[in-house]
C-alpha positions in Angstrom: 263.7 50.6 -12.2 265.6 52.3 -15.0 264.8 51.7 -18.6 267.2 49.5 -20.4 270.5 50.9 -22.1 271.1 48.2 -25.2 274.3 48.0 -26.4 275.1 48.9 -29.9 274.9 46.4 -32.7 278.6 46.8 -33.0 279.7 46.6 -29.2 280.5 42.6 -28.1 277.7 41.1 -26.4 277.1 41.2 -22.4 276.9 37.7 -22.3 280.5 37.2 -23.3 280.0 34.7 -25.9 282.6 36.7 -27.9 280.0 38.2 -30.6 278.8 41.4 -30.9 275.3 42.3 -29.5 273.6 42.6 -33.1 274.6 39.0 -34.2 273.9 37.5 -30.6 271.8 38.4 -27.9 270.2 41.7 -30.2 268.1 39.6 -32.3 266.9 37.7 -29.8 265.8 40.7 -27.3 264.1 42.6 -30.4 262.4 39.8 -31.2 261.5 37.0 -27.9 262.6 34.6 -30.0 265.6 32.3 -29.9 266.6 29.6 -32.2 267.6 26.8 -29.1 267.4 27.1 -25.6 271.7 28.3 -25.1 270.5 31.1 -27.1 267.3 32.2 -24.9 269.8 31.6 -21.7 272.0 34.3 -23.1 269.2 36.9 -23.7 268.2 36.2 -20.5 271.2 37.0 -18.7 272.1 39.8 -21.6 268.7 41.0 -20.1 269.7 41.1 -16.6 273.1 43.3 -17.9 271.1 45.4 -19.1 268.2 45.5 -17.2 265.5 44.3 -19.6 262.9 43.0 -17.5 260.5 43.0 -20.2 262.7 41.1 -22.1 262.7 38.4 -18.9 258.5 38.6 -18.3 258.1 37.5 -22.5 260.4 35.0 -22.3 259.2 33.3 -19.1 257.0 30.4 -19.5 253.5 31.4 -18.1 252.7 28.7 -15.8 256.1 29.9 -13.8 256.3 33.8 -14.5 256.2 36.0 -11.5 253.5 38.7 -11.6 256.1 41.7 -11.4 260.0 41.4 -11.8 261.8 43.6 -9.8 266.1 43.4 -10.8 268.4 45.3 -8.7 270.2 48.0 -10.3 272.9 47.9 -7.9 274.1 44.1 -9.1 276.2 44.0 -12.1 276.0 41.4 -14.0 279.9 40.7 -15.6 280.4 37.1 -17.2 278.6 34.1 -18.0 279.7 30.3 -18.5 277.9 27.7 -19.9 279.1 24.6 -18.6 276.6 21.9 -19.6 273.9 22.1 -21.9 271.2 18.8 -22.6 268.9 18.9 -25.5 267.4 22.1 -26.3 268.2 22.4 -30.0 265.7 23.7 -32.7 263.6 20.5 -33.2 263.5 19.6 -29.6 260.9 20.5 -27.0 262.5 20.7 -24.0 266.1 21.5 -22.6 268.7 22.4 -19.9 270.9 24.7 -19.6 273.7 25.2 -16.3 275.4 28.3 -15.9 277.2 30.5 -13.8 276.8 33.9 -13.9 279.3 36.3 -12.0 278.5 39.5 -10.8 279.5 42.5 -8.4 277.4 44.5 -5.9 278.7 46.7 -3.5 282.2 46.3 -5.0 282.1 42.3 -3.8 282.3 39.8 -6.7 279.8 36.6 -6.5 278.6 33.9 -9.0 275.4 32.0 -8.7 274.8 28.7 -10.5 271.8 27.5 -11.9 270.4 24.6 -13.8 267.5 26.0 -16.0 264.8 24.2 -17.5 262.9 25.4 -20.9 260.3 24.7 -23.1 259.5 25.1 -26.4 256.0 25.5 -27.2 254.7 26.4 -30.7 258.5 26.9 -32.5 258.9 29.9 -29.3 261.5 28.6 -26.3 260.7 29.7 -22.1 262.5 29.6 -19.5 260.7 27.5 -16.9 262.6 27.6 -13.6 265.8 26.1 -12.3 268.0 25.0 -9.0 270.4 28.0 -7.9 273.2 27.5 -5.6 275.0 31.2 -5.1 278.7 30.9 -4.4 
């Protein structure tokens, strides 16, 4: 496991929301905290761009977080879509988020789809689990 490389402040964000990293995903990374659930899902994917499994373990609800957290350094994590989103504002306590995330390894291109549930417990959101289908 390599230590993570975060872009600069400047740079646009890995999780292609069209921002730059220090008014999107940056904040969120420094600090574990996101203002709705969307924003923790983009985080967590910026996470696995960048390969901030630390990032992933704080942000993982607890009852649901695996003991170690191994990512692949040889998957490269290039876009993310957010098709569908239900609750997960700032006053709510739960919410979904469905994405597809594409990636390469070994110079193939996939996607894998998941609908992810969080939580928001004491004003902080977590990522609970989710259903993945890989395309």
């Amino acid at each position: 496991m390599t230590n993570p490389v975060h872009p600069a402040d400047d740079q646009r964000c890995p999780c292609t929301s069209g921002d730059v990293y220090g008014s999107c995903c940056g904040p969120v990374i420094s600090s574990g905290i996101a203002p709705t659930a969307l924003r923790l899902m983009r985080s967590r994917f910026t996470a696995f761009a960048i390969g901030d499994a630390d990032h992933l373990q704080r942000t993982w609800h607890p009852s649901t977080r695996p003991d170690v957290l191994d990512l692949d350094n040889e998957v490269r994590w290039l876009r993310l879509d957010i098709p569908d989103t239900e609750r997960g504002g700032p006053f709510d306590v739960d919410g979904i988020v469905e994405f597809e995330a594409f990636y390469r390894e070994d110079g193939v291109r996939g996607s894998m789809r998941e609908r992810s549930r969080f939580v928001r417990e004491d004003r902080v959101w977590f990522y609970v689990d989710g259903v993945t289908a890989s395309r």
